[in-house]
C-alpha positions as CSV (number, residue, x, y, z in Angstrom):
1,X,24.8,41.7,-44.9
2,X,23.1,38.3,-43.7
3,X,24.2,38.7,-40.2
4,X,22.4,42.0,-40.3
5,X,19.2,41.2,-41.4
6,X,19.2,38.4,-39.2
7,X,19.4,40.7,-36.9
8,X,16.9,42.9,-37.2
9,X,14.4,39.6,-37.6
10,X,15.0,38.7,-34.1
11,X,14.6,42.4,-32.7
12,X,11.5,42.4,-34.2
13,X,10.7,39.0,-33.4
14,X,11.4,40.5,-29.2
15,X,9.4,43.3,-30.0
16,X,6.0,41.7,-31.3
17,X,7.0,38.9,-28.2
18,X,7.1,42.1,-25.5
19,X,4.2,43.7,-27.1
20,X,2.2,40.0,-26.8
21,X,3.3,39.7,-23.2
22,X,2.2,43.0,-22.4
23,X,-1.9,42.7,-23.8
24,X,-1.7,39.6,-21.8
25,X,-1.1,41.2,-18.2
26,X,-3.2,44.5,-19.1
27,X,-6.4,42.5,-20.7
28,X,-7.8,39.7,-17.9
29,X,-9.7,36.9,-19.4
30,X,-12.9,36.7,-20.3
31,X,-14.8,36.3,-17.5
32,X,-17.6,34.4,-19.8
33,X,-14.6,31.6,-20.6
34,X,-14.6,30.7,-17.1
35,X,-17.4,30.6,-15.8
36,X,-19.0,28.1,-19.3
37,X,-15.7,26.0,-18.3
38,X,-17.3,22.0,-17.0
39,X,-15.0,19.3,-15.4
40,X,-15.3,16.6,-16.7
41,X,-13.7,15.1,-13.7
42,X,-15.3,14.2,-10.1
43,X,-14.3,14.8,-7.3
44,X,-15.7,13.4,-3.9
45,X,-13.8,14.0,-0.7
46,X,-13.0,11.4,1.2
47,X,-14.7,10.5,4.4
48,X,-13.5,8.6,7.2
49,X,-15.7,5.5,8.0
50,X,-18.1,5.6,10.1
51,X,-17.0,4.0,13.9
52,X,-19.3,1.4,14.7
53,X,-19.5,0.6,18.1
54,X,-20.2,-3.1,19.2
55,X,-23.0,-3.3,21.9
56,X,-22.1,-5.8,24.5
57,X,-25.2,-7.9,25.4
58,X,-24.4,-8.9,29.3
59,X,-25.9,-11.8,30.3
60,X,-27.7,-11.7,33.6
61,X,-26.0,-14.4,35.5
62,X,-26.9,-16.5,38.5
63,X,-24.6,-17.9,40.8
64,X,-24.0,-21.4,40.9
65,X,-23.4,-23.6,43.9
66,X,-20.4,-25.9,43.2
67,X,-19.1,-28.6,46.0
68,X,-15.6,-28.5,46.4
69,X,-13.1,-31.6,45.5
70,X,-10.7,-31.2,48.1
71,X,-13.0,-30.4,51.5
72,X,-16.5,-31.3,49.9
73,X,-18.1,-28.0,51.3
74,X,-20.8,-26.3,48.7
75,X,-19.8,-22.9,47.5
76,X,-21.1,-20.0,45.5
77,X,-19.5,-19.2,41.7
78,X,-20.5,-15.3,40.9
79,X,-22.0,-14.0,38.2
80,X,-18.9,-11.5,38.5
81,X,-16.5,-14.5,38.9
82,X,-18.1,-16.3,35.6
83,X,-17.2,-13.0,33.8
84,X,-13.9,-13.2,34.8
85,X,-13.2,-16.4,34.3
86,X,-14.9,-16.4,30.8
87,X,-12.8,-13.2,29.7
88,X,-9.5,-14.7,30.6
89,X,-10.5,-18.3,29.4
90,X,-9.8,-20.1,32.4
91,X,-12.2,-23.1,33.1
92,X,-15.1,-23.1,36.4
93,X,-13.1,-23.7,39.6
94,X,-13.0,-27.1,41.6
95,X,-12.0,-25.6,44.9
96,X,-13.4,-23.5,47.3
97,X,-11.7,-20.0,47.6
98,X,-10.1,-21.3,51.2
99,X,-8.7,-24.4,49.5
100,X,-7.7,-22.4,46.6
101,X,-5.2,-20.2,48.8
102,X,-4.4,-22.9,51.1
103,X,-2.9,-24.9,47.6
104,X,-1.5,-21.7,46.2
105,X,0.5,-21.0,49.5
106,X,1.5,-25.0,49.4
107,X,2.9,-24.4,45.8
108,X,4.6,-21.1,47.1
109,X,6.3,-22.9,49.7
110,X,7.7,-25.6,47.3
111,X,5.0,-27.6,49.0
112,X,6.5,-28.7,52.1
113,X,3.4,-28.4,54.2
C-alpha cells in the first residue's frame, strides 16, 4: 500500500511539472519586465589605439668641401651623402670617392698593388 501511494505522489508531482512547463512556452514574458530591466554593468568596446605617425623634420643640408688625406684634393660631401652616412652610422669620409675605390680595390686584391 506504501509503494502505491508513492506512486501516485510522483504522477501527480509529473503532471503539475508538465502542466507548469506547458504555461511557460504558451504565455511569453512580460514584455514590461524587460524593458524596466538596468545593467548594472558597463560595457565599452574596445578601440584600437590611435596610429601616430612620427613626422620626420629633414634638415636642409649643405654640402661641405672636405680635402682629402691621401691625394690632398678638395671635395664635395652631399647633403644626400650626410643622410646616408648618418642613417647607417658611419662617420664623414677622409677620402675622396677616387681614392676611396682605388683603396677598396687595393684591399680586394689582398693589396698587392
Amino acid at each position: 500500500m506504501g509503494l502505491s501511494k508513492l506512486w501516485e505522489d510522483l504522477v501527480e508531482a509529473a503532471e503539475e511539472c508538465h502542466m507548469l512547463r506547458r504555461k511557460e512556452v504558451e504565455t511569453p514574458p512580460e514584455v514590461s519586465s524587460v524593458l524596466t530591466y538596468k545593467s548594472v554593468l558597463r560595457i565599452t568596446p574596445i578601440k584600437p589605439a590611435p596610429v601616430v605617425t612620427q613626422t620626420v623634420k629633414r634638415k636642409k643640408r649643405k654640402s661641405k668641401p672636405i680635402v682629402c688625406c691621401d691625394c690632398g684634393a678638395t671635395f664635395r660631401f652631399g647633403g644626400g651623402e650626410q643622410v646616408y652616412f648618418e642613417k647607417n652610422k658611419l662617420t664623414e669620409p677622409k677620402r675622396c670617392p677616387d681614392c676611396r675605390r682605388k683603396r677598396k680595390a687595393k684591399k680586394k686584391n689582398g693589396g698587392t698593388q
